[in-house]
Structure formats: C-alpha cells, structure tokens
VEXTOR-813503 format. One record per residue (C-alpha): residue in one letter; x, y, z. Coordinates in pm, whole numbers, plus 32768, in hexadecimal, padded with zeros to 4 digits. Layout:
REM residues N
<node type="A" x="X" y="Y" z="Z"/>
...
This chain:
REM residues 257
<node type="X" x="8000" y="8000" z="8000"/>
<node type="X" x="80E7" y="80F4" z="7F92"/>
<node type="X" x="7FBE" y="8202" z="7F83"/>
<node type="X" x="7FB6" y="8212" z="8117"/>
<node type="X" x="8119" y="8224" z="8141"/>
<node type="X" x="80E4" y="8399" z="8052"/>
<node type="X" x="7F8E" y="83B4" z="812C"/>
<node type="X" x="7F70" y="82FF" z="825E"/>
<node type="X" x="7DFF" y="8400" z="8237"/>
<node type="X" x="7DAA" y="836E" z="80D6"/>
<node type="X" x="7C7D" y="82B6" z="80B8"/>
<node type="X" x="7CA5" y="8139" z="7FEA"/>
<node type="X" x="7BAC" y="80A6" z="7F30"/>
<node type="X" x="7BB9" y="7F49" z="7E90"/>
<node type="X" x="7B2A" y="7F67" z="7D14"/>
<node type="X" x="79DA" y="7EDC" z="7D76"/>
<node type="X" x="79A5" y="7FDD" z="7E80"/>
<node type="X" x="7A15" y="80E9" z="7D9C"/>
<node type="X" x="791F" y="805B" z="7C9B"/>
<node type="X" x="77FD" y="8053" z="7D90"/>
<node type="X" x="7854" y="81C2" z="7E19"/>
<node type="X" x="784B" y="8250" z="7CA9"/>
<node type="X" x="76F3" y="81A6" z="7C8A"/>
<node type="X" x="766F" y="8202" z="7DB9"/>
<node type="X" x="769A" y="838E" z="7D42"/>
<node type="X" x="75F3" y="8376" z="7C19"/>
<node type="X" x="74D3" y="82A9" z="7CD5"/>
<node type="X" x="74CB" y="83CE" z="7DF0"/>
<node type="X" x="74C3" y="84F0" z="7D07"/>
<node type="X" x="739D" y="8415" z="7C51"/>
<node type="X" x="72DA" y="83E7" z="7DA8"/>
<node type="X" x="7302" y="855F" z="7DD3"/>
<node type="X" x="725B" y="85F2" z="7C72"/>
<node type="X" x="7181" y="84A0" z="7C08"/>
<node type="X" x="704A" y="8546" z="7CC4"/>
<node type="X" x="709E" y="868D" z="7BE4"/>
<node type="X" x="7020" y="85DD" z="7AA0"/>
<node type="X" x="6F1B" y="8620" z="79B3"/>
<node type="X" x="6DE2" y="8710" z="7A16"/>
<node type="X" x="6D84" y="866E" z="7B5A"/>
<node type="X" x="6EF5" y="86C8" z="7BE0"/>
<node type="X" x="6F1C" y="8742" z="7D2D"/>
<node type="X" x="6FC2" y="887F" z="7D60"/>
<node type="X" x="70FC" y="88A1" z="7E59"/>
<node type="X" x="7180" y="89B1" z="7F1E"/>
<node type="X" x="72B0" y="8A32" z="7F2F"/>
<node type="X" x="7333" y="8AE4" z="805A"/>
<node type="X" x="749A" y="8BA0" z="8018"/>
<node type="X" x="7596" y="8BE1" z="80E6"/>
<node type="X" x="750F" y="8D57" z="8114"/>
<node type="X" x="73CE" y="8CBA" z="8162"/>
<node type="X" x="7349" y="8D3A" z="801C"/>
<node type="X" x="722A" y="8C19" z="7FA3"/>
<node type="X" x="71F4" y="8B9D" z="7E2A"/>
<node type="X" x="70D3" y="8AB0" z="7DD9"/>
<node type="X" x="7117" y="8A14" z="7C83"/>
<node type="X" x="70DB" y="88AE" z="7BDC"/>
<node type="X" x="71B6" y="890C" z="7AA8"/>
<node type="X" x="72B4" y="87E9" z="7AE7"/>
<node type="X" x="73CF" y="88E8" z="7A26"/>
<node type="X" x="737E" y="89D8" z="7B61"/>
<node type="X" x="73B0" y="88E0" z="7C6F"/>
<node type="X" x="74D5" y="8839" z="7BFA"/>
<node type="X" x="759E" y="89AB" z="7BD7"/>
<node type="X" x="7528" y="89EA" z="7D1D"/>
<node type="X" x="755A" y="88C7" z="7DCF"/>
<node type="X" x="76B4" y="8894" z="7E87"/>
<node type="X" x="7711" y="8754" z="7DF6"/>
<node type="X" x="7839" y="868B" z="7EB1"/>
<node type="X" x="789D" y="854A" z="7DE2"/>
<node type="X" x="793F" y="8576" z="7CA9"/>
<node type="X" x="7853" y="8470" z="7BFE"/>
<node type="X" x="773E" y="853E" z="7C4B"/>
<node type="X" x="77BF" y="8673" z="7BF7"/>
<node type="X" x="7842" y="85EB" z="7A81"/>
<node type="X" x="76B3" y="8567" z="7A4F"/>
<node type="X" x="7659" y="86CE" z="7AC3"/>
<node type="X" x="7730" y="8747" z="79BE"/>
<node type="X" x="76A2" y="8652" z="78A8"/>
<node type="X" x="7520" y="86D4" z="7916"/>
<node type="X" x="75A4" y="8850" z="791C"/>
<node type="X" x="7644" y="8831" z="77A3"/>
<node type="X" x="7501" y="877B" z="7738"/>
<node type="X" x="7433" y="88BB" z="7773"/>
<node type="X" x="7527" y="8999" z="76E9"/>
<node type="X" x="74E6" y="88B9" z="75A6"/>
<node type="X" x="7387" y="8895" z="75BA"/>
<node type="X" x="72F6" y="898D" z="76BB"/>
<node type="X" x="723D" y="8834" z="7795"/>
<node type="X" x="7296" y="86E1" z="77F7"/>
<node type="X" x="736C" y="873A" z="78EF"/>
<node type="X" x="727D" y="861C" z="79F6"/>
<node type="X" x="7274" y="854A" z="78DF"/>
<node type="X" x="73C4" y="8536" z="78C6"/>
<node type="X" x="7448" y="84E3" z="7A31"/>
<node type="X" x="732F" y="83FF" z="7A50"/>
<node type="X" x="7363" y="830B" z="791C"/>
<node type="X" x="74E3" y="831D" z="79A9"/>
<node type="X" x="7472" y="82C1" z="7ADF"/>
<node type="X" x="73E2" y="819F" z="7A4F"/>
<node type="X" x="74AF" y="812B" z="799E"/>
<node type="X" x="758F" y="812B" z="7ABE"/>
<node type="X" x="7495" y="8048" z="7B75"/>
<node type="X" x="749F" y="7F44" z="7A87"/>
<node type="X" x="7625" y="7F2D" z="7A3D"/>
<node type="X" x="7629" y="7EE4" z="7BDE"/>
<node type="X" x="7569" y="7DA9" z="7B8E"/>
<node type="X" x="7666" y="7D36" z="7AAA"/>
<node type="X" x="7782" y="7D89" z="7B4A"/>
<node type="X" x="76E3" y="7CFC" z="7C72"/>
<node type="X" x="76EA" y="7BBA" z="7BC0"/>
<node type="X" x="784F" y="7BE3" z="7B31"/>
<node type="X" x="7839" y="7C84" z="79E1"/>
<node type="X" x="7960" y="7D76" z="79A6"/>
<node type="X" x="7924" y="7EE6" z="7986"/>
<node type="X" x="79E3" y="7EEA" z="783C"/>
<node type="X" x="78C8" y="7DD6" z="7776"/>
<node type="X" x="77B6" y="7EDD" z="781B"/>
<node type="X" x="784E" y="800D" z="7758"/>
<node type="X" x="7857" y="7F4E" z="763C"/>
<node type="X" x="770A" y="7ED8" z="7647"/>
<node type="X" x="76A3" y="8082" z="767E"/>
<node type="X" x="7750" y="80DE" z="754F"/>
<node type="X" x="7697" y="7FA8" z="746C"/>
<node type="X" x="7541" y="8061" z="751A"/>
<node type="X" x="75CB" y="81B7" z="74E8"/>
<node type="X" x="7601" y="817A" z="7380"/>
<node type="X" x="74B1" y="80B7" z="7340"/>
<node type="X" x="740F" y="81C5" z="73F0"/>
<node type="X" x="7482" y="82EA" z="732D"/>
<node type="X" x="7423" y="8210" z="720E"/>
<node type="X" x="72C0" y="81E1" z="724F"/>
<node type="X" x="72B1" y="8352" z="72B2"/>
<node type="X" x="7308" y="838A" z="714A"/>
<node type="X" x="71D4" y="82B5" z="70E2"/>
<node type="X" x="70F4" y="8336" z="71B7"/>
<node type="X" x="7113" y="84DB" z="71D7"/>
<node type="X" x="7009" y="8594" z="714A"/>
<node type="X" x="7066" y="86AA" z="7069"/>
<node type="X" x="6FB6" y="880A" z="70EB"/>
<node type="X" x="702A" y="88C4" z="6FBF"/>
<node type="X" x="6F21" y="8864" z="6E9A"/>
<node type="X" x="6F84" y="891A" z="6D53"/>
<node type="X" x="6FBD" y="8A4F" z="6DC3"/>
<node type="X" x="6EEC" y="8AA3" z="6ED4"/>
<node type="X" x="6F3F" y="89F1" z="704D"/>
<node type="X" x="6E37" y="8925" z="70C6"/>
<node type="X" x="6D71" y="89FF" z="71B6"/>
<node type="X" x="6CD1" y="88EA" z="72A1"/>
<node type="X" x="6DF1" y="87E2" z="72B2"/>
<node type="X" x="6EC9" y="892C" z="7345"/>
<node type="X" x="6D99" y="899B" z="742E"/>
<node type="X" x="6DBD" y="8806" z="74BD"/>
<node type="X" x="6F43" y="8824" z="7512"/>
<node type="X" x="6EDD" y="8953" z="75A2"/>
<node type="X" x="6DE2" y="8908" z="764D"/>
<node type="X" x="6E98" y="87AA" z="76E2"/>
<node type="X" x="6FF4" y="8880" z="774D"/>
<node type="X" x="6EE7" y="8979" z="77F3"/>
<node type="X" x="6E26" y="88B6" z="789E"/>
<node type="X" x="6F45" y="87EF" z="7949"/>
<node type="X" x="6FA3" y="8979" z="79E6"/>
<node type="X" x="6E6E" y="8A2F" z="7A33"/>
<node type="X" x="6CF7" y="89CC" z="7A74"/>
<node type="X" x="6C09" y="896E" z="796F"/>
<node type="X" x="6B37" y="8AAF" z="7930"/>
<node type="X" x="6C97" y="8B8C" z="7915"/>
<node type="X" x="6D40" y="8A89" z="7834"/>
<node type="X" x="6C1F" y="8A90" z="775A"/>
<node type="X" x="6C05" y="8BDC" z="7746"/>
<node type="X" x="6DA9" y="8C2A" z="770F"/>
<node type="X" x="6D6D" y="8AEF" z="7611"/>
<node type="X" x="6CCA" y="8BE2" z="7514"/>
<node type="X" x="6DE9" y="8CFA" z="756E"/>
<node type="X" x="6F19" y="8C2A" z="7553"/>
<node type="X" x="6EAE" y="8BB3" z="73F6"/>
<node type="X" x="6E44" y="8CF1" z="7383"/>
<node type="X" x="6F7B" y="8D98" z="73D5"/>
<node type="X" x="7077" y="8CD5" z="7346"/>
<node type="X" x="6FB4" y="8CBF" z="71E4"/>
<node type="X" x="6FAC" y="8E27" z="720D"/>
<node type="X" x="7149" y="8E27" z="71EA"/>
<node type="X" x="7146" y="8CFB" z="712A"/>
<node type="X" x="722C" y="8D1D" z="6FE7"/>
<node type="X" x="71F6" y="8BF3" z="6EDD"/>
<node type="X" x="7396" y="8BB9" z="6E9A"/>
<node type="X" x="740A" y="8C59" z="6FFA"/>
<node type="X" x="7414" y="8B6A" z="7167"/>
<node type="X" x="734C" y="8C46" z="725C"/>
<node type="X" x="73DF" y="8D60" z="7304"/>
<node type="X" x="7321" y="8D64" z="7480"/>
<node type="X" x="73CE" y="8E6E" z="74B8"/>
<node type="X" x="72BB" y="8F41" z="73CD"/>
<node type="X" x="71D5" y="8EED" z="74CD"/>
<node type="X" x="71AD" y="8FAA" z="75F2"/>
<node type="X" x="7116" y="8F60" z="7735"/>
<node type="X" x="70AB" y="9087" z="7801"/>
<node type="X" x="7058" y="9089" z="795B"/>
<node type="X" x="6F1D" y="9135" z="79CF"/>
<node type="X" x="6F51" y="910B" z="7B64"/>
<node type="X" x="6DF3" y="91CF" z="7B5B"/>
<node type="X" x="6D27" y="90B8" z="7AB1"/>
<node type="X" x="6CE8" y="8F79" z="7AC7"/>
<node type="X" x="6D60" y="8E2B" z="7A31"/>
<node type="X" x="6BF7" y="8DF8" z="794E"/>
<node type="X" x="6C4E" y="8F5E" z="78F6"/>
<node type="X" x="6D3D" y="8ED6" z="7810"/>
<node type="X" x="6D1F" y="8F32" z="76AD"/>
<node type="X" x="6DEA" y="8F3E" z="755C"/>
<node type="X" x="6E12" y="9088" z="74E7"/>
<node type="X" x="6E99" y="9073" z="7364"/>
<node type="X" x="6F74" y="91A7" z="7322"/>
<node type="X" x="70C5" y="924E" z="7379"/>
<node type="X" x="7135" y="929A" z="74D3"/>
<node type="X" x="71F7" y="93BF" z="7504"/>
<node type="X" x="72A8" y="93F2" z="764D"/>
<node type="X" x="72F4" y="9542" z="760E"/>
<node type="X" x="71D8" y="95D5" z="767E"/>
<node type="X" x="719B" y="974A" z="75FF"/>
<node type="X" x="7271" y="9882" z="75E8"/>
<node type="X" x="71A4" y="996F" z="7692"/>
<node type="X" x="706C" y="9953" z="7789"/>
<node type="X" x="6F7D" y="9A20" z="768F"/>
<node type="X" x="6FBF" y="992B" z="758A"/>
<node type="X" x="6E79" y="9866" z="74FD"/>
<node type="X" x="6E65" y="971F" z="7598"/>
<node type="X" x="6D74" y="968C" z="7474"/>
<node type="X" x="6DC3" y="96B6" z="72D7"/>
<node type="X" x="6D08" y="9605" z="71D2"/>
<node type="X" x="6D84" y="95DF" z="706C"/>
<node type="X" x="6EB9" y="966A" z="70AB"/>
<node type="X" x="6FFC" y="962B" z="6FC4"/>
<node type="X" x="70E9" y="9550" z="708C"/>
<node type="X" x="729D" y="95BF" z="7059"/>
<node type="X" x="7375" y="9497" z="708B"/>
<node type="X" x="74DC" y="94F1" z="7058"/>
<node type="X" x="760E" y="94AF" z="70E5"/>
<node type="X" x="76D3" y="95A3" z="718C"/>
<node type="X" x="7694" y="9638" z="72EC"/>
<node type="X" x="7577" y="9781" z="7313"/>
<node type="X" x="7618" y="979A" z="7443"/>
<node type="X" x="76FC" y="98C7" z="74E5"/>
<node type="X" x="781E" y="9831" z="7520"/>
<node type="X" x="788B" y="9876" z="7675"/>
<node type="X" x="799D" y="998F" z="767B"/>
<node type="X" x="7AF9" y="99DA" z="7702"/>
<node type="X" x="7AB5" y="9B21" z="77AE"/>
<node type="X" x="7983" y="9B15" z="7899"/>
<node type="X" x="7868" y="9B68" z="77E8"/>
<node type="X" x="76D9" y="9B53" z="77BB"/>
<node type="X" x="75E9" y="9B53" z="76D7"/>
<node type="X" x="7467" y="9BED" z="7711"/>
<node type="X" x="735C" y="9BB6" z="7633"/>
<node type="X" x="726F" y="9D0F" z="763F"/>
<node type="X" x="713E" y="9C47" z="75B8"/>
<node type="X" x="70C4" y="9AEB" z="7526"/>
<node type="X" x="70F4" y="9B45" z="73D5"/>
C-alpha cells in the first residue's frame, strides 16, 4: 500500500467499492430530481446560504444550485446542464435515464460482468438509438412554412414540465409566436432578437407578445410624443449620439422639437 505510506489520511477503495460509490451518485442525484418530472412534478425549495429561498422544478435550476460533493455526481450534473444549453429541456430527463442505467449495470456487475463488456454494450444501444431517431423524427418544416401545431406541442410539453397548466398554455401560444416572428428561412434562430421584459407591476397571465422593435433608449426630451402612427422609420449605422467630451461640458435641449 504504497498510497498510505504518501497518506497515512488517504482513503482506499478496492475496485468494487469504487464501482458501487460511482453508482451510488448517480442513483442519489436520481432519487433527488425523479419527483421533478413531467407536469405532476413537485416543486423544491431552495434555501441559500443568505437565507434567500428559490422554488423551482426546472431540473437545470436545481442542479446549478445544488452543492454537489462527489465527482460522479457533479460530471452527470454537467452532462444534464450541457443538455439544456443544447436543447433548452431535458435537463430531469437526463439525470434520470443515467440514473437508470446505473441501476441496471449494478445488477450485472453484481453478478460478475466486467464494466468494460457494459460500455460496450452502451455504445451498440447508443448507436442503434441514434439510428432509429433518424427513422422516426418528424420534420416541422413542410415546404416552406414550419408546422404551426407540431411546434405549439414541444412547446407546450417543455412548458408544462416548468410552470402550471393554465400559464403553460397560455406562454404555449407566445413562445411559438415569437420565434416565427424572427424566424429567417436560410438563417438558425437568433434568441437573442427576442426580448423578454419584465413588468414587476403585472402579473404572470399578463403575459403577452408584443410584435415590434424595442428601443431602450427611451426619448430625448420629456415633451416628446409618446405615440406616432405611420411614421418613416431611419435605420442607419453610425451613433446620433453626443459623444461625451474632453472638457466638462453639457448639453440642454430648450424644447421637444
């Protein structure tokens, strides 16, 4: 043992143990978000170290939030976390079918299989997977318009999982809305064309699309009209602005126009 003459503080595990310990992480961090899933999922609280309090059931929220000790756990965190960066959901999903899978490899190890057949046998499903995936996708894009109702069921499914029925429902319409608003037929999205404003005033079935430019400029001068109608629109690009100079100075506006 070579490691605790180094360490006499190191902890030793034999393979098996090691083997079990990794499983056991992804098995915890499964107990912890399984009740999260689908639209029936229970919400948890959070409770920082400030005592500040979060209740979510977005599985990407927890797991950033969580403090997460073992290493296992924390590298299935990280699988969840790059999931939704991908896809914007699954994040649940995702630690629970690891979680799983975990479970059932601890059977067969149990009974003396090496880990190394197991990995093999994931990549033969990984790669009959992604081929039936390939058989089965739907296409949403028919000719040249998207189809409206296949997108308003994603929606709808990713909402759902997040907020209660009636709100989901209602954002359902929003979501799908906004992004065929920006939609350009050659271009990927940009989502950063849409943005979400955040009326502290009103409440969340408030929520509407509005479909036009914001401009967070606001105006020049109080006595400027707040409403114009048929107005010609200037897009160009180089700053209106003053630019701020050297030597102190100010600039005063006598009137609006």
């Amino acid at each position: 043992m070579s490691l605790k003459v180094l360490n006499p503080n190191a902890e030793v595990l034999n393979k098996s143990h090691a083997l079990h310990m990794n499983i056991n992480a992804a098995k915890g961090l499964q107990d912890v978000l399984k009740s999260n899933l689908g639209p029936k999922g229970t919400i948890k609280m959070l409770v920082g170290g400030a005592g500040d309090i979060k209740l979510t059931k977005d599985g990407n929220t927890l797991l950033k939030e969580m403090q997460i000790q073992s290493p296992t756990a924390i590298m299935i965190a990280r699988t969840a976390v790059a999931q939704d960066e991908t896809s914007g959901d699954g994040t649940t999903s995702t630690v629970i079918f690891i979680g799983e899978l975990m479970k059932q490899s601890e059977r067969y190890i149990d009974e003396g299989m090496h880990p190394r057949v197991l990995v093999d046998g994931f990549e033969i499903a990984k790669r009959a997977t992604l081929q039936f995936l390939e058989k089965f996708k739907t296409p949403v894009v028919m000719g040249d318009e998207p189809d409206k109702e296949i997108l308003k069921m994603v929606a709808r499914t990713a909402l759902r999982t997040k907020l209660y029925e009636s709100l989901a429902d209602q954002l359902t319409d929003i979501v799908v809305n906004a992004v065929l608003c920006i939609r350009k037929p050659e271009d990927p999205i940009d989502l950063f064309m849409v943005e979400i404003m955040h009326m502290r005033h009103k409440f969340d079935v408030d929520t509407r699309l509005v479909e036009g430019l914001v401009l967070d400029h606001g105006s020049r001068h109080p006595n400027m009209k707040r409403r114009a109608e048929n107005c010609y629109i200037l897009t160009c690009n180089v700053s209106l602005e003053y630019e701020k100079s050297e030597v102190n100075a100010g600039f005063f506006y006598s009137s609006a126009e």
